[in-house]
Every structure is written in structure tokens, then in C-alpha cells.
N, C-alpha and C positions, 0 to 999 in steps of 0.2 A: 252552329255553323259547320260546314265542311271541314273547315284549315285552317289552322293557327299561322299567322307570319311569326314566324321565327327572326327573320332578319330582312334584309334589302334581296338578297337570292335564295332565300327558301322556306319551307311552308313545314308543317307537319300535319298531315292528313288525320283527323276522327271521326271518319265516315266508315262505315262496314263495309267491307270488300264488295263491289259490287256483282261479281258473278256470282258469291253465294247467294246474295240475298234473292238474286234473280230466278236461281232454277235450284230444284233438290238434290239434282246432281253434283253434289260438289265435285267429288274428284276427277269426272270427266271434265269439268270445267275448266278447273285447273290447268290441267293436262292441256287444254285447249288454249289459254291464255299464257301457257308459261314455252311451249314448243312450237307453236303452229303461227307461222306466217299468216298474218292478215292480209298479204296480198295477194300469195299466190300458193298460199295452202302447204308451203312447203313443212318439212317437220326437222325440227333439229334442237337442240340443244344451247342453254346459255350458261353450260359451263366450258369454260376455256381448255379444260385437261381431257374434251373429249379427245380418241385416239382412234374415232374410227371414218373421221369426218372433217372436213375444216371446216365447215356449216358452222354459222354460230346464230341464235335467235338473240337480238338486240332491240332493248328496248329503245322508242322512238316517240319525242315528241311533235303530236301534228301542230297544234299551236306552239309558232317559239317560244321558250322559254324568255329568253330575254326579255319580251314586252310584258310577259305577267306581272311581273312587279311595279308597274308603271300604270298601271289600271286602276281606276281611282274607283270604281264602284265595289265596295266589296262582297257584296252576295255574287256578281256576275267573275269574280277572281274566283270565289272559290268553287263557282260552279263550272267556270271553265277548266277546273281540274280532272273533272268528272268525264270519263273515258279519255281524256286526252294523249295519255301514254298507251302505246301498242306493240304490240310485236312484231319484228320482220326479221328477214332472214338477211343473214350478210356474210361475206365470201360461199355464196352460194351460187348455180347456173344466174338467177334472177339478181340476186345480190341488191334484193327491195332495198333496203338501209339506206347504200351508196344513194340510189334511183331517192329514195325520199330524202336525203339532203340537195340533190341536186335542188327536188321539189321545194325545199325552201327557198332555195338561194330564186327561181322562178317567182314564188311568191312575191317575193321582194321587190324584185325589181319591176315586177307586176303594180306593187303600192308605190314606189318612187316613182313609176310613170304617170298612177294616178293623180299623185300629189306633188306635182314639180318643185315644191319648196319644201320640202324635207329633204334634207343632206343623205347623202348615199348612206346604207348600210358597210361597214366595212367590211364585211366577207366578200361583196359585191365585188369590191378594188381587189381584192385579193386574188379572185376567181379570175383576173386579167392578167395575164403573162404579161404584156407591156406595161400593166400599174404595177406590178411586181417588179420587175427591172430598174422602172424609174427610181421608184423608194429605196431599192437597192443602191442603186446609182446616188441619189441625194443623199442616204443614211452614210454612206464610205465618203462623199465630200465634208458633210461637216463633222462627222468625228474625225477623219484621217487623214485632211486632205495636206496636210505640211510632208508626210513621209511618203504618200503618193504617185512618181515619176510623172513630167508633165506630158507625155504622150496618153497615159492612161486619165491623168487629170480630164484632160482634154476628150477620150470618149468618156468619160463619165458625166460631163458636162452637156456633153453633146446628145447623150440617153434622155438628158432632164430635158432639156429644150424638144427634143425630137417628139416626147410625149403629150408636153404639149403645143404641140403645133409653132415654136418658135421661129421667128425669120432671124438669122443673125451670119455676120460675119465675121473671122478671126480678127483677133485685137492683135496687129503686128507691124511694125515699123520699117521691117526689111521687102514687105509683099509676100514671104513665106505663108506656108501653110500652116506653120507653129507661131507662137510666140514669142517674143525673145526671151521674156525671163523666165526661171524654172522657180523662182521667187513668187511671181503674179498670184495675188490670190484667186483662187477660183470663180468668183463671183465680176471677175474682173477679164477672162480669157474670151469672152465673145460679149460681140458688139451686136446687143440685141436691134434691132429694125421699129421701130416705131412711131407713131404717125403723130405724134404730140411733138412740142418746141422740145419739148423739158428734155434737157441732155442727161438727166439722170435716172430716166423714166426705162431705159432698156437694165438697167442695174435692178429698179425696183420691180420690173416686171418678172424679173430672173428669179429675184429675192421672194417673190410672193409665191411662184412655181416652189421654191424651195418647200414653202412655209407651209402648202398647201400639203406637198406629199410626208412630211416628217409630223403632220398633226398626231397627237395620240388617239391611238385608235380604241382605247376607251374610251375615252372622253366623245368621241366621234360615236360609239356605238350608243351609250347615255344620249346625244344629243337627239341621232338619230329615232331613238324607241319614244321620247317626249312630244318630238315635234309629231311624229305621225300618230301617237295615240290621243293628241290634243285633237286630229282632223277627226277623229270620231267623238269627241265630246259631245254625252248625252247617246253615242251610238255605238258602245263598247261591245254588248251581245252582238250586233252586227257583225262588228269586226275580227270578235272571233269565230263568228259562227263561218263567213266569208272565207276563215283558214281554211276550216273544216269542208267546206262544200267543194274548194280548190282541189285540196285533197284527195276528194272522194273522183271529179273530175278527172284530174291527172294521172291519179296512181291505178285508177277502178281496182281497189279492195274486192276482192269475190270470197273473203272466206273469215266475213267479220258475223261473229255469231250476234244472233236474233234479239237478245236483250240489250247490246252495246251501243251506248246514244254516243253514234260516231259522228251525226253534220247537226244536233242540238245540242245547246246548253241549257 
């Protein structure tokens, strides 16, 4: 084989470097895969103490890592290891690195549109300044919400519902725009809108808004890497190869040398 699993997140590689075996140049090769931008040729460094540069060459997975361990065929896991790490340049003009993460985050939501029944990737939610705020907003209500002041209660509450598209009106006895008590639990400050009899159905709709943004986003990412590598069942080379061609797409690599099996496995 290629790779030894080691654990649930990583592998040890027993394959011979592949650029030597490929050309008789070693040290150019080197040279080539350890400083030089595969996307835009740039030349720099990946040690941190350079001083003459902020350039730094980073390595970069085109296949996420995260779904490798979830791949159930095992000659296709350890063959998708094969070129899958690259070099690119980062805090540079180009700043490839940044540009290929973005690249994944596209990817993704590339396969959630394909397959509308896989749960978001969480970097997805993250990448959204209003999912960011929410989760903010929900994480400060239920850890803190007794030492809170209810003016701020009250925009934090109104961040969660706002997010998702909530109808509701203040819960208040006097017609004010507050509530009367500074007691009230949170989950209790607006009077959600809802089209059902059930008078407790704007509470649970509130409660599930909670439930939704406070999930763990491990557990969220596991669920996510499962469901979608289940949709390629029997079509795993596919699916990595599909990174890799994205990849080549999105970023046009112009300076990936001649032996480097960059869109097969």
C-alpha cells in the first residue's frame, strides 16, 4: 500500500517521494516542490524566520482532508494521497493559499447544492457574518443570559429570530416596547407569529432556532463528511477526482511540473 492509518485523522505515508522517482534531477526538483508556487510560479520560502520577505510557501491540501478518513475504499484513500499536497504562496501579491481556501469553501457549497440532503458544511456557516452573529447572539443567551441586562437580552434575542426570518411581537402587558420583567426568561421575551392553534408552538419554534445554531460543529462536520461520501457510494475516485479537476478549473495551476498527477488518482 501507499499509507498506513494511523488513527481516525492521519495516515503515514510508504511511498518514495514522488519527484525523485520521477526525474534524475533530484535537487532541482526539490527546489521546485519545496519554494515554487504551483499557481503562479511565485518563489518563496516555508520557513517562517525568513527576513527578507513575508512570502511564505504553504503547503496546501486540494482534496479536503477532512473527508479522507471517511472513504471506505482503501486503495482509492491511499491513492488519493498521491500529489494531493502542493505548494502555494501566501502573504504574497497572489496570496494562492488564502485564494485556495476560499477554493474549498466554493467547492462545498458546490456539493451541498448538488446534494440538498447533506447538512451544511460548518466552515460554510462560519464564512457568513449574519451566521456568525446569530451563534454569537444564541451562545451569550444560553450561557449568560441571567447576568445579561434586558435591553441587550432583548437585541440578542431579536439577532436569533432576525436570522431566521422570524415574525414575532414583544411579550408586554403595558404596550411598551420592553417587557415588563427584567426576570423573563429569554425564550419567553417574544411572541413568535405562527400559523398553527398550538400556543406553545412560537416558544418551540424559538427553541429549535436555538438548537439549530448552538449544534456542535464537530459533530456537524462528522455528520456532514458521512452523508455526502455515502452520495458517492461505489463512486469515491469520482469524487475525488471531481476536487481535483475543480481545482485545476478555478485556481489554473500554470507552473505544476510535468510528472505531478494533479486531476488523477
Amino acid at each position: 500500500g501507499l499509507a498506513d492509518r494511523m488513527d481516525d485523522i492521519s495516515c503515514r505515508l510508504i511511498f518514495a517521494n514522488a519527484a525523485a522517482a520521477a526525474t534524475s534531477d533530484d535537487d532541482d526538483d526539490e527546489k521546485v516542490l519545496e519554494y515554487s508556487c504551483f499557481v503562479c510560479g511565485a518563489q518563496g520560502s516555508n520557513d517562517n524566520t525568513t527576513t527578507t520577505s513575508r512570502m511564505q510557501i504553504n503547503r496546501f491540501n486540494i482534496f479536503a482532508d477532512c473527508y479522507w478518513k471517511y472513504l471506505q475504499n482503501e486503495e482509492i484513500a491511499q491513492r488519493a494521497l498521491i500529489g494531493n499536497i502542493i505548494p502555494l504562496c501566501h502573504l504574497s501579491e497572489n496570496d494562492c493559499f488564502s485564494k485556495a481556501k476560499q477554493f474549498h469553501l466554493n467547492c462545498m457549497r458546490w456539493f451541498c447544492g448538488q446534494h440538498p440532503n447533506v447538512c451544511i458544511h460548518p466552515d460554510l456557516n462560519r464564512s457568513n457574518d449574519e451566521y456568525r452573529k446569530a451563534r454569537a447572539a444564541a451562545n451569550a443567551l444560553q450561557k449568560c443570559h441571567e447576568n445579561i441586562p434586558l435591553q441587550r437580552k432583548m437585541e440578542l434575542v431579536r439577532c436569533v429570530a432576525d436570522y431566521f426570518g422570524l415574525s414575532y411581537t414583544i411579550e408586554s402587558n403595558n404596550g411598551d416596547t420592553m417587557p415588563d420583567s427584567n426576570n423573563m426568561h429569554f425564550m419567553h421575551l417574544l411572541n413568535i407569529t405562527s400559523d398553527t392553534n398550538d400556543e406553545n408552538s412560537g416558544g418551540d419554534t424559538f427553541g429549535k432556532c436555538m438548537r439549530e445554531l448552538m449544534k456542535d460543529e464537530k459533530e456537524e462536520l462528522m455528520l456532514h463528511c458521512k452523508q455526502l461520501i455515502s452520495e458517492y457510494k461505489d463512486k469515491e475516485q469520482e469524487f475525488v477526482e471531481l476536487w481535483r479537476n475543480k481545482f485545476v478549473q478555478e485556481m489554473k495551476p500554470n507552473f505544476v511540473p510535468s510528472y505531478w498527477p494533479l486531476t488523477r488518482i
